[in-house]
C-alpha positions in Angstrom: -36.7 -69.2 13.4 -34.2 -66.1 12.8 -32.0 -64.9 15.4 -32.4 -60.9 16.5 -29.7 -59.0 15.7 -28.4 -57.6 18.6 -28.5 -53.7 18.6 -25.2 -52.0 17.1 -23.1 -50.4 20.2 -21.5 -47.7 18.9 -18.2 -47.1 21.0 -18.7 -43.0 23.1 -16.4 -41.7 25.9 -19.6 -40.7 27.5 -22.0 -44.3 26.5 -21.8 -45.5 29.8 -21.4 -42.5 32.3 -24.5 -41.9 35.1 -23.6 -37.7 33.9 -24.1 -37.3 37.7 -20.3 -37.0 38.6 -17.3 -35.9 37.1 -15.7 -37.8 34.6 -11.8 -37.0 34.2 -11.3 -39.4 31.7 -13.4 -37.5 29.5 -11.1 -35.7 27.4 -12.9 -32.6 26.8 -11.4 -30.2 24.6 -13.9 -27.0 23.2 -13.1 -25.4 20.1 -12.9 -21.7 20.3 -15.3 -20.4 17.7 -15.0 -17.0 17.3 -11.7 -15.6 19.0 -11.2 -12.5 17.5 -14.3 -11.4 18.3 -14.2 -8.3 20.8 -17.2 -8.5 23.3 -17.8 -5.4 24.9 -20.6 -4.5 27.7 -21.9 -0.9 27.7 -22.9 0.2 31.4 -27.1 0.7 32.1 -26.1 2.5 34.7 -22.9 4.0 34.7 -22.9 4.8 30.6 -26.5 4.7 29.0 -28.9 6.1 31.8 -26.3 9.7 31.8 -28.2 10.4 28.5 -26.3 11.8 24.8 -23.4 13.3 26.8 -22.1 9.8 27.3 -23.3 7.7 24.8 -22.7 9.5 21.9 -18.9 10.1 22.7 -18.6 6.0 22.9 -21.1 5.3 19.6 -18.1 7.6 17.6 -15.4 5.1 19.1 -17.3 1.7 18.0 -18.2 3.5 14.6 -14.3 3.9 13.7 -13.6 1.1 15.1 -16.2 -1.6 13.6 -13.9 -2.0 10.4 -10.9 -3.3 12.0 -12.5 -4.8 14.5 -15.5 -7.3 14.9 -17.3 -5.9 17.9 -20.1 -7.8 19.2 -22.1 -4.7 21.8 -23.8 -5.9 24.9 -26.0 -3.6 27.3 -26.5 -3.4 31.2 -30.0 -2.6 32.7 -29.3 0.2 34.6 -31.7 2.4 37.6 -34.6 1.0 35.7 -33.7 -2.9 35.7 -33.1 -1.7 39.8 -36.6 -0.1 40.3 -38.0 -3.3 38.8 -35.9 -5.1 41.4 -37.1 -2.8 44.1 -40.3 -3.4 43.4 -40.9 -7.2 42.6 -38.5 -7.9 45.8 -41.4 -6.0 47.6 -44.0 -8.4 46.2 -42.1 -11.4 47.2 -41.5 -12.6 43.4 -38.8 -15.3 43.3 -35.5 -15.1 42.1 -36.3 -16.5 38.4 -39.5 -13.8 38.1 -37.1 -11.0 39.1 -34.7 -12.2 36.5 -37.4 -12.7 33.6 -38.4 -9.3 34.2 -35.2 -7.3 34.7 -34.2 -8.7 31.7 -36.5 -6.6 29.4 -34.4 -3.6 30.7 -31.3 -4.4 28.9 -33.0 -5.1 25.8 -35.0 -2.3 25.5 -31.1 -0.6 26.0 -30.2 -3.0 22.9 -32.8 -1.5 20.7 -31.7 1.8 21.7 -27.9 1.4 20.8 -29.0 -0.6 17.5 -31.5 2.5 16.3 -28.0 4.7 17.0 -25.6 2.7 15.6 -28.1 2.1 12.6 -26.4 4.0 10.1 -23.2 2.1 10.7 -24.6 -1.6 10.7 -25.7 -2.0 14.0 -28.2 -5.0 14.1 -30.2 -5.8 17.1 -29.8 -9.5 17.7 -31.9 -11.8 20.8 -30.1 -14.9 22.3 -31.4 -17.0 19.1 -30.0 -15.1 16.6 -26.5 -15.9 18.2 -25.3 -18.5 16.1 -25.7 -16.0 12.9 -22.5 -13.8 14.2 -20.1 -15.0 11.6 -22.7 -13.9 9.0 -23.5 -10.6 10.6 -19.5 -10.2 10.6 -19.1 -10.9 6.9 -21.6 -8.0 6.4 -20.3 -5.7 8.0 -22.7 -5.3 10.9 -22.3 -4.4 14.6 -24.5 -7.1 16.6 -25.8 -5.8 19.8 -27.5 -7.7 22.2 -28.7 -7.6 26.0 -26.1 -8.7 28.0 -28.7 -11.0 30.3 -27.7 -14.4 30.1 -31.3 -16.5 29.0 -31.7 -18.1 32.2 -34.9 -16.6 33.2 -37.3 -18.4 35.3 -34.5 -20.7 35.3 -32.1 -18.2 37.2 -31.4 -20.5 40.5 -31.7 -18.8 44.2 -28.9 -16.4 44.9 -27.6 -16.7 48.7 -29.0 -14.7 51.1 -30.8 -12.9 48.8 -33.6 -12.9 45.9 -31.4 -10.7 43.4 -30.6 -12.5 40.5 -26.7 -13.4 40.8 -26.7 -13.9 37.0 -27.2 -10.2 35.6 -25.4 -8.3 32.7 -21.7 -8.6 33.6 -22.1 -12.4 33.6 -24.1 -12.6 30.9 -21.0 -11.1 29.0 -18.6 -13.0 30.3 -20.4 -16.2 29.5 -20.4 -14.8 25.6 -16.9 -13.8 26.0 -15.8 -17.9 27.0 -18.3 -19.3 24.1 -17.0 -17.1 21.3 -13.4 -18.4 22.7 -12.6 -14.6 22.9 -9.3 -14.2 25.3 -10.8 -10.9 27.1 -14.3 -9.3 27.9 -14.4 -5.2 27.9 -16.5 -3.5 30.5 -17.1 0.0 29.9 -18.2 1.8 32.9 -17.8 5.2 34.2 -15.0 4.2 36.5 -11.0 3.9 35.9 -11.2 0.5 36.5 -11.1 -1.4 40.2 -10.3 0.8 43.4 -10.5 -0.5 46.8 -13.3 1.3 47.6 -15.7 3.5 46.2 -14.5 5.8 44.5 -17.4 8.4 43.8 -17.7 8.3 48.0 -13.7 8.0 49.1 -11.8 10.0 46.6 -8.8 8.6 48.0 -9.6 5.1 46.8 -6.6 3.4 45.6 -7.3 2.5 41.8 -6.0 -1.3 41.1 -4.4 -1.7 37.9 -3.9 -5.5 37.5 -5.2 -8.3 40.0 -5.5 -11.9 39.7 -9.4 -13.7 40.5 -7.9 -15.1 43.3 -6.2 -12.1 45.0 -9.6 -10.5 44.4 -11.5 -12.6 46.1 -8.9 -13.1 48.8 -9.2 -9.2 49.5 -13.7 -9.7 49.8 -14.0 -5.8 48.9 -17.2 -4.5 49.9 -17.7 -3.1 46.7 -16.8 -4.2 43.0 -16.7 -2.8 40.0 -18.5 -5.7 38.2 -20.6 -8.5 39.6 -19.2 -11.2 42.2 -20.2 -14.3 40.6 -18.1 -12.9 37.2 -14.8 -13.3 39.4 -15.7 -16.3 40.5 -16.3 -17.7 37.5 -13.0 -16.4 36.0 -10.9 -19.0 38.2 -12.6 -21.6 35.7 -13.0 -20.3 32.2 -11.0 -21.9 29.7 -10.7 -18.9 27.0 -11.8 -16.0 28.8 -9.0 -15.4 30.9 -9.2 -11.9 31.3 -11.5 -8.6 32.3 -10.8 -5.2 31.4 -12.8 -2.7 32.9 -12.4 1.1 31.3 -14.1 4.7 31.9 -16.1 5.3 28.8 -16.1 8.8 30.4 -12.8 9.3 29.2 -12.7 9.9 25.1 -10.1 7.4 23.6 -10.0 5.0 26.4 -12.4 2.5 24.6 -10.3 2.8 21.1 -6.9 1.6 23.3 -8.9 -0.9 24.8 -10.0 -2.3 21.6 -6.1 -2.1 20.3 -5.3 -4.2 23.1 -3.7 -1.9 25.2 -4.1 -2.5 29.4 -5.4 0.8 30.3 -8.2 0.6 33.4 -7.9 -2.8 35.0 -7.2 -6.0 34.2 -8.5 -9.1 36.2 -6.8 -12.0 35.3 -7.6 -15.9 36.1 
């Protein structure tokens, strides 16, 4: 009677782990994929819902820019993703339904920059198509996409509340770390970070560089991007930076996109 042969081990850092603690033996070390990639966020509410006056402006910076740059366009939601809010909130939805639905917001602000930036390469791209950037770069394209993460029905519970923590801001972020890209670019229709708000307290004072920690130390009542973005700074391993710029302003994109540290900068 043969003998079995016994099954072939083959030899893994991870063969033998439970993956339900942390293993620091585990040397992990992620490749950045794409780092020269510029990912930039265009503002639902502060940038697209102000109409042609705004937009247009920004669409002639990326246009200029898209040869010596590879930009890679994500959109916010906006006062439409927070009347769908408003109103699924009201009918007791949970979190992930909120999120599945305020999603479609962004997108359809995806489709509308793509149709613009047509005539320049712009490309509408979903979450699937992500893996096709280096491609869409080698022809010349501008990829735009929602800047919702695809968590969904999957978005977990936010505390104390039933608004999604995980909206466009850290959807963008999260693109940012997995393209290995050093900085994420917010355009919004504010210099930056202020210490309050400035369209109510003229007097704010505007913060021109600040750490993730000092931020959160300070626990402002009102930021310029979404709370569980600085959190998540403190961890990132190639994202290590924010810039948030006024759109408003003509030319502050382009020096943006050169690198230059005009609005804020929030560093890890």
């Amino acid at each position: 009677m043969s003998e079995t042969p016994a099954r072939k081990r083959i030899e893994s850092a991870l063969a033998d782990s439970p993956l339900t603690t942390a293993d620091t033996s585990f040397d992990y070390r992620p490749v950045a994929l794409m780092p020269d990639v510029k990912v930039l966020k265009i503002g639902g509410q502060s940038i697209m819902d102000r109409g042609r006056k705004a937009v247009f402006p920004i669409l002639d910076e990326i246009a200029a820019a898209k040869d010596k740059h590879k930009l890679l366009l994500c959109t916010g939601g906006g006062t439409r993703a927070r009347h769908v809010y408003s109103v699924a909130s009201d009918l007791e939805l949970p979190t992930g339904l909120l999120a599945a639905l305020g999603g479609y917001v962004p997108r359809q602000n995806a489709r509308m920059m793509q149709m613009l930036l047509a005539k320049h390469g712009g490309i509408y791209i979903m979450n699937d198509d992500f893996e096709k950037l280096p491609l869409y770069f080698r022809l010349g394209c501008i990829p735009i996409m929602t800047g919702m993460p695809p968590f969904g029905y999957w978005e977990k519970p936010a505390e104390n509340s039933r608004i999604p923590a995980h909206r466009t801001d850290a959807g963008v972020f999260l693109t940012a770390e997995v393209l290995g890209a050093r900085r994420a670019i917010f355009v919004k229709d504010e210099a930056g970070l202020f210490e309050d708000d400035p369209k109510k307290n003229r007097s704010a004072k505007h913060i021109p560089r600040i750490s993730a920690r000092e931020l959160i130390a300070m626990d402002l009542p009102d930021l310029v991007v979404e709370r569980v973005v600085i959190e998540y700074l403190g961890r990132a391993r190639y994202c290590s930076e924010l810039q948030i710029v006024n759109g408003l302003e003509r030319g502050m994109l382009t020096r943006a996109l050169e690198g230059e540290d005009v609005g804020t900068i929030i560093t890890r």
